[in-house]
C-alpha positions in Angstrom: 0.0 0.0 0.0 1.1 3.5 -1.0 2.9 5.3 2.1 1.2 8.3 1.2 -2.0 7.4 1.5 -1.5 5.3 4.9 0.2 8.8 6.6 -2.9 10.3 5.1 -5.1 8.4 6.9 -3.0 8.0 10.4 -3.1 11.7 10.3 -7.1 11.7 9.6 -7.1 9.6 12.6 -5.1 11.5 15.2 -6.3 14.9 14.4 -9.5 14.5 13.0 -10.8 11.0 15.1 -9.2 11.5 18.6 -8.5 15.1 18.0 -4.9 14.9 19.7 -3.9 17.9 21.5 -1.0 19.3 22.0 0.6 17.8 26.3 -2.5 15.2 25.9 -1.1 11.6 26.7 -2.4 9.0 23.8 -3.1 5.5 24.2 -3.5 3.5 21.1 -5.1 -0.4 21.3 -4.3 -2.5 18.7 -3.7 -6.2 17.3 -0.7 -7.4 15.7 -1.7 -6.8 12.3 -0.3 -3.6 11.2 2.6 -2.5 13.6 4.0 -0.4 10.2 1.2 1.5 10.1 0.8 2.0 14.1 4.3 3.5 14.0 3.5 5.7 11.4 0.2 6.5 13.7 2.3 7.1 17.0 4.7 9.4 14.8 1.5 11.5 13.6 -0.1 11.8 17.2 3.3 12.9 18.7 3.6 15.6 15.5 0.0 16.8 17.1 2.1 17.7 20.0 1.1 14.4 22.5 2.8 14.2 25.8 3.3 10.3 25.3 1.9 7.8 23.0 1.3 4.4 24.6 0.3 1.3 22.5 -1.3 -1.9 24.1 -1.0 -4.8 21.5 -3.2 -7.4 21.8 -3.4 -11.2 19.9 -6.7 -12.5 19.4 -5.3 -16.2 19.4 -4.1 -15.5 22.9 -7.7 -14.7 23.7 -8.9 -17.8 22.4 -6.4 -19.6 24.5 -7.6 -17.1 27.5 -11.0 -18.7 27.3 -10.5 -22.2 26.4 -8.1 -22.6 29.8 -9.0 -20.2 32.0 -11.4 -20.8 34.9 -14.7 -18.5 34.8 -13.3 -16.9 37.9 -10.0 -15.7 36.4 -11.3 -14.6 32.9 -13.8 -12.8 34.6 -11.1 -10.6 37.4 -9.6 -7.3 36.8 -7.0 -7.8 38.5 -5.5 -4.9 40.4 -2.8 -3.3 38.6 -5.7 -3.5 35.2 -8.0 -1.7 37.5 -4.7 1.0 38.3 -4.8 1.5 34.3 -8.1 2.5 33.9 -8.2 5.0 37.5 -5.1 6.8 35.4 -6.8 7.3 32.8 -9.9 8.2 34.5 -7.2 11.2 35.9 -5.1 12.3 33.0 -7.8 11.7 30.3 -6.0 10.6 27.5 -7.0 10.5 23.8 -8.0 6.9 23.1 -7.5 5.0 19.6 -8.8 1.5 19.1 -7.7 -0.1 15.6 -10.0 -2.6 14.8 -8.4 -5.4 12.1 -9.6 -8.7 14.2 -10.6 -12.1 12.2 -14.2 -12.1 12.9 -14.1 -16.2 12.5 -10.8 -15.6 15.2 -12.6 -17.0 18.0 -15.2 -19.2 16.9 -14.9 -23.0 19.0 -14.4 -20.8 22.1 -17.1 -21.3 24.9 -19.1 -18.0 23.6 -21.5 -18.3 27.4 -18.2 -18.2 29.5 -16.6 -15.5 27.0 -19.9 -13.4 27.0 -19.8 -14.2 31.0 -16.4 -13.1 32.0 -16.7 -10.1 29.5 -19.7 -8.7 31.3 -18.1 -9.2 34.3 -15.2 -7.1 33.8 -17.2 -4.5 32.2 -19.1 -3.9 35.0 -15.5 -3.9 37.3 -14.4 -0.8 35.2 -17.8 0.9 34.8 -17.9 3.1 37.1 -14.4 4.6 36.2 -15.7 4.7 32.5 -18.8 6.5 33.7 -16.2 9.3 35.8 -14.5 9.6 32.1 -17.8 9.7 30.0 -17.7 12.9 27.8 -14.8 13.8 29.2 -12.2 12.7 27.0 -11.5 12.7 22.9 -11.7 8.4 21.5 -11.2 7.5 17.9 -12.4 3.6 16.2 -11.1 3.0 12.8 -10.1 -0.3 11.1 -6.7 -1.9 9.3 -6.6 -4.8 7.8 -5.9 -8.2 9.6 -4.8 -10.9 7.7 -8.0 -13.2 8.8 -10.0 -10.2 8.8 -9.3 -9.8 4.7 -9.5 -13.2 3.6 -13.1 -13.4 5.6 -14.1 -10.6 3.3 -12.8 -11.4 0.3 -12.0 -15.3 0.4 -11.4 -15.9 -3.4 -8.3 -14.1 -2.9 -4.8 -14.7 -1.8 -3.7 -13.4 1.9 -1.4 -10.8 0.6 -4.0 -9.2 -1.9 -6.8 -9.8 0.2 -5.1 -7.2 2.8 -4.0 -4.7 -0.4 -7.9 -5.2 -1.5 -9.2 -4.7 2.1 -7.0 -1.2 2.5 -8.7 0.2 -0.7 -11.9 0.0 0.2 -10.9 1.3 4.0 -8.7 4.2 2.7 -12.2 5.1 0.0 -15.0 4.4 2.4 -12.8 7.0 5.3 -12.2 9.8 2.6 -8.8 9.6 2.0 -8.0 9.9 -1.6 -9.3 13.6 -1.6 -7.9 16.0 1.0 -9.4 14.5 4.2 -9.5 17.3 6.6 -11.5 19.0 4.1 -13.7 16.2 3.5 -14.5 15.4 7.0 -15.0 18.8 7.6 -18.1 18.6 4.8 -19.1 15.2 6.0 -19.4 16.2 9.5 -21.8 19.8 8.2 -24.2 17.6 6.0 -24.8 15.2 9.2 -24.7 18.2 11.4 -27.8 19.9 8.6 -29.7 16.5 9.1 -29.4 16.9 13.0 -30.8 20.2 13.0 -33.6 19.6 10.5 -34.3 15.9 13.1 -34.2 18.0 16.2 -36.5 20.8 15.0 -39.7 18.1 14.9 -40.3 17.8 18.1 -40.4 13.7 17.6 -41.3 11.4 20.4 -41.4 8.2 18.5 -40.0 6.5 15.7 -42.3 4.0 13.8 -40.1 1.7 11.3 -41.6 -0.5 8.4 -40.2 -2.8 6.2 -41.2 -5.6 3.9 -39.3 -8.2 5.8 -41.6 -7.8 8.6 -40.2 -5.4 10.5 -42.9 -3.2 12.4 -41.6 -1.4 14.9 -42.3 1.7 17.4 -39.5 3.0 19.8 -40.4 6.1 22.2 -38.0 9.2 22.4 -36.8 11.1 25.1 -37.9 14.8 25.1 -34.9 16.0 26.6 -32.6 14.6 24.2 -31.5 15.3 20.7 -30.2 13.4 17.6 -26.2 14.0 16.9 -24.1 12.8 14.4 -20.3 12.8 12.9 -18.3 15.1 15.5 -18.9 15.1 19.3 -17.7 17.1 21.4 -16.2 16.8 25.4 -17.0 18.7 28.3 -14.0 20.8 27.5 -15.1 22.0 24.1 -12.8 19.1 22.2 -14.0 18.3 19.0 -13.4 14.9 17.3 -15.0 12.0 15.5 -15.5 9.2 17.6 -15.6 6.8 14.2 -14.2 6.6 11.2 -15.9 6.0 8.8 -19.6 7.1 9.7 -22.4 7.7 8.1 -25.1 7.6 10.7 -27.4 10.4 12.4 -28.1 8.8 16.1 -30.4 9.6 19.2 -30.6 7.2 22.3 -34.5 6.1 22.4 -36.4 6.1 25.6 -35.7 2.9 27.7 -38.7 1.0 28.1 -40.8 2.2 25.5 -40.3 -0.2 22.1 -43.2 -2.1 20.9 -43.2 -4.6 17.9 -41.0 -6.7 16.1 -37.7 -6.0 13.8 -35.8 -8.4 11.4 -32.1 -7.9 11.2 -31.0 -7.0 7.1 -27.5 -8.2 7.5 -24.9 -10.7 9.9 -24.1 -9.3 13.2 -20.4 -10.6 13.6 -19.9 -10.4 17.5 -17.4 -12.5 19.9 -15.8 -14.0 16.4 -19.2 -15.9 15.7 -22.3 -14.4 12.8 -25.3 -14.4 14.3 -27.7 -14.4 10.8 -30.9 -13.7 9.9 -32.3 -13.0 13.1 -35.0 -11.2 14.9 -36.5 -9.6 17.8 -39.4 -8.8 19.4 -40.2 -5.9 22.1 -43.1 -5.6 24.4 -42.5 -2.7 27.0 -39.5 -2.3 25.7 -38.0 -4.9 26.7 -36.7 -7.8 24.1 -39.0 -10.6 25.4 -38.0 -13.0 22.0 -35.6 -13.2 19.6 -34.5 -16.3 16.9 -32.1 -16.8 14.7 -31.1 -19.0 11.4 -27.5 -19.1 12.9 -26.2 -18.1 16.2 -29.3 -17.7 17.9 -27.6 -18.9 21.3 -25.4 -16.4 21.2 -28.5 -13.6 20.7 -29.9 -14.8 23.5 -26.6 -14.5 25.6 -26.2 -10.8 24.7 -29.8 -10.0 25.5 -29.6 -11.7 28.9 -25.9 -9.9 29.7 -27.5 -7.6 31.8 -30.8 -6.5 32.7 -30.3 -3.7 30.7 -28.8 -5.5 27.5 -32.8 -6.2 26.9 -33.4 -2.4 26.2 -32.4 0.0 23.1 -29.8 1.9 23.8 -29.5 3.2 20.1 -31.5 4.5 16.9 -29.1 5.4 14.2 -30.2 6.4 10.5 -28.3 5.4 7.7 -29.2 6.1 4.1 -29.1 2.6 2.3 -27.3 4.4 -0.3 -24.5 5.2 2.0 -20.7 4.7 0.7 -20.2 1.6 2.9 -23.4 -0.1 1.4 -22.7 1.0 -2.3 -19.3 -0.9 -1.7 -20.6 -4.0 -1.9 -18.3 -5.1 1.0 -20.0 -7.1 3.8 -17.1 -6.3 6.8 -17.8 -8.4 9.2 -16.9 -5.4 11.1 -19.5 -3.5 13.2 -17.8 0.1 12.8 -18.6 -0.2 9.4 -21.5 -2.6 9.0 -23.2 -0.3 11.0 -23.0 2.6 8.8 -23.9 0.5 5.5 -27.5 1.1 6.3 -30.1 1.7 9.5 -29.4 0.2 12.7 -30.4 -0.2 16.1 -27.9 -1.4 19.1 -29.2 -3.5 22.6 -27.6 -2.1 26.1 -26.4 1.2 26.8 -27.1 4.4 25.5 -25.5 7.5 25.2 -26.3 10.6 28.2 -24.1 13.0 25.5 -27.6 12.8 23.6 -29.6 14.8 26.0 -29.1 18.7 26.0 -27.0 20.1 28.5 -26.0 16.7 29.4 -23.5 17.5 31.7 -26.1 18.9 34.7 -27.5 15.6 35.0 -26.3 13.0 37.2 -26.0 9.2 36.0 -29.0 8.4 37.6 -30.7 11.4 36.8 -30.0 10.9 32.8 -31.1 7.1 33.3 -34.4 8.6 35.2 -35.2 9.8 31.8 -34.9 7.4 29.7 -31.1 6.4 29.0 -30.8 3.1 29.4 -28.3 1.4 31.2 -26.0 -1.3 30.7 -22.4 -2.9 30.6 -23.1 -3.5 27.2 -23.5 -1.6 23.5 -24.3 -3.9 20.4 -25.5 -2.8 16.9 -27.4 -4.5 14.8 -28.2 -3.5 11.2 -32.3 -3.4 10.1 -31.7 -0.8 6.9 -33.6 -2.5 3.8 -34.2 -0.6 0.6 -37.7 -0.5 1.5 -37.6 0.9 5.5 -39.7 3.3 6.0 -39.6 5.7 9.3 -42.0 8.3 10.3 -41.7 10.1 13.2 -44.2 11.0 15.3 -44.4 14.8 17.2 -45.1 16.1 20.4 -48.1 17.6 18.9 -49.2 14.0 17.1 -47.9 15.5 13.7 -46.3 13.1 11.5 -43.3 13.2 9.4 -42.0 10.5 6.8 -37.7 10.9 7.9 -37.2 7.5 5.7 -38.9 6.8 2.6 -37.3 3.3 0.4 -34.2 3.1 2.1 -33.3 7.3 1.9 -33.8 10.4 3.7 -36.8 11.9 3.1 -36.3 15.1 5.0 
């Protein structure tokens, strides 16, 4: 791949993703795949002007072998040193980058209860230090090709092309071939016009149709708004907490979804699909669900928590989007998730509700916000969805017509 283009987009990433600052610390998470391109990622973060760069390099192998020998007890303990990590971040607030390149067949054969088990179980350890740094601190998701990862996607080729193949479509579908500041900086006002245009209605409820059988109503929270691209901290810091995205998001009122939704494309999550699936709410809660394959491991994220039942996202995705028009099925969630529509079980976001940071956690999840250790998207966008929203005032207005904005 073409150095040029690869500083292009390590440079998108630390000044346009985590928004690097100049004395900020940075830590960076990511697998073994690409350690050229994390260099030249550390190099562009430290030309921001960061304190340090840090990098935590993980093998997914090893986490197979994690699960397969470990007792429930240990895979599921923080020990205390881990815990150290996270209260020093929770003090110094560094700019966090995940690389995402991960085979998403890596870890398929492992005992998905016990990993689903011991990974809720050490998200709960840490979540009360990640709800001290919530809004508080600039995090970036993008993706680099894994070996695995490319040959999932496009099998008929060899490993070596695969990856080559896999990096054009990341570098395109991320804006990198044009000037990409620029780019993002247009991206990021178009969303931001939709947002304002969302957020002028008034909605209280989204109603979703589709010919697949989808027929679903999810409740709003007045006090909260619809966002997309950009976010910003509590310190003013703006920065793109994905890349790519192409989605306009709200978090929907916990407890108040009624009907039934099929899913429009495989959910790859704890290296196993879960395919052609669905779900069914009553009071908001997911009180049924069934899949062709993985079903088991649907159920498992639903019953994670008591909160991994509820919505804790409504994103909108034209199905024309750039991911979609690809023709690449990732296997990746950061960016099947912006191919087309989606909705995501577990937590949702309190950045969503206006002036969000007067309210107390408990205050925000008094609203509406739901709570939970967990987050997972699932994609619903068909080329015939259809979403009205409903007002305060009962008015209605059609936001999705076949697939595409209608607003």
């Amino acid at each position: 791949m073409n150095k040029t283009r690869l500083k292009r987009y390590a440079r998108l990433i630390a000044k346009v993703g985590a928004a690097v600052k100049r004395g900020q610390e940075v830590i960076i998470n990511a697998e073994l795949d690409q350690p050229e391109f994390v260099k030249l990622l550390v190099e562009e973060c430290y030309k921001l002007g960061a304190k340090k760069v840090s990098v935590d390099f993980s093998y997914q192998p090893l986490e197979a072998l994690h699960v397969k020998y470990c007792s429930d007890e240990t895979l599921s303990t923080l020990e205390d040193w881990q815990i150290g990590k996270w209260e020093r971040q929770a003090e110094v607030l560094p700019a966090k980058i995940y690389l995402t390149s991960e085979d998403p067949d890596g870890l398929a054969g492992v005992d998905q209860s016990k990993y689903a088990k011991a990974r809720a179980a050490r998200a709960k350890a840490i979540k009360p230090i990640r709800r001290r740094m919530e809004n508080r601190y600039q995090w970036c998701i993008a993706g680099v090709p894994g070996e695995g990862w490319a040959k999932k996607v496009f099998p008929e080729l060899k490993p070596k092309a695969a990856v080559e193949k896999l990096w054009e479509v990341i570098l395109d579908v991320s804006r990198v071939d044009r000037d990409p500041i620029a780019a993002w900086r247009e991206h990021n006002a178009n969303l931001s016009d939709k947002c304002e245009k969302l957020n002028s209605l008034n909605l209280r409820s989204l109603v979703y149709k589709a010919g697949n059988g989808t027929d679903l109503k999810v409740g709003l929270i007045p006090e909260a708004t619809f966002m997309a691209g950009g976010e910003k901290t509590q310190r003013g810091v703006y920065f793109n907490p994905n890349i790519p995205t192409e989605e306009v998001f709200t978090s929907p009122k916990s407890g108040e979804a009624e009907g039934i939704v099929y899913s429009s494309m495989p959910l790859s999550y704890g290296g196993q699909l879960i395919e052609d699936f669905f779900i069914r709410f009553e009071g908001g809660r997911a009180v049924e669900s069934g899949a062709r394959v993985g079903a088991d491991m649907l159920k498992e994220i639903i019953e994670s928590d008591e909160g991994a039942a509820f919505l804790g996202e409504c994103a909108l995705v034209p199905y024309s989007s750039p991911i979609r028009r690809s023709g690449v099925l990732f296997y990746s969630t950061l960016y099947d998730e912006n191919a087309v529509c989606h909705l995501a079980l577990g937590m949702g976001f309190t950045g969503v509700l206006r002036d969000y940071e007067k309210y107390t956690d408990e205050e925000a999840h008094a609203l509406g916000i739901n709570d939970s250790v967990t987050h997972v998207d699932f994609m619903i966008g068909t080329e015939d969805l259809c979403i009205t929203g409903i007002s305060e005032d009962g008015g209605e207005t059609v936001i999705f017509k076949n697939g595409e904005w209608a607003i």
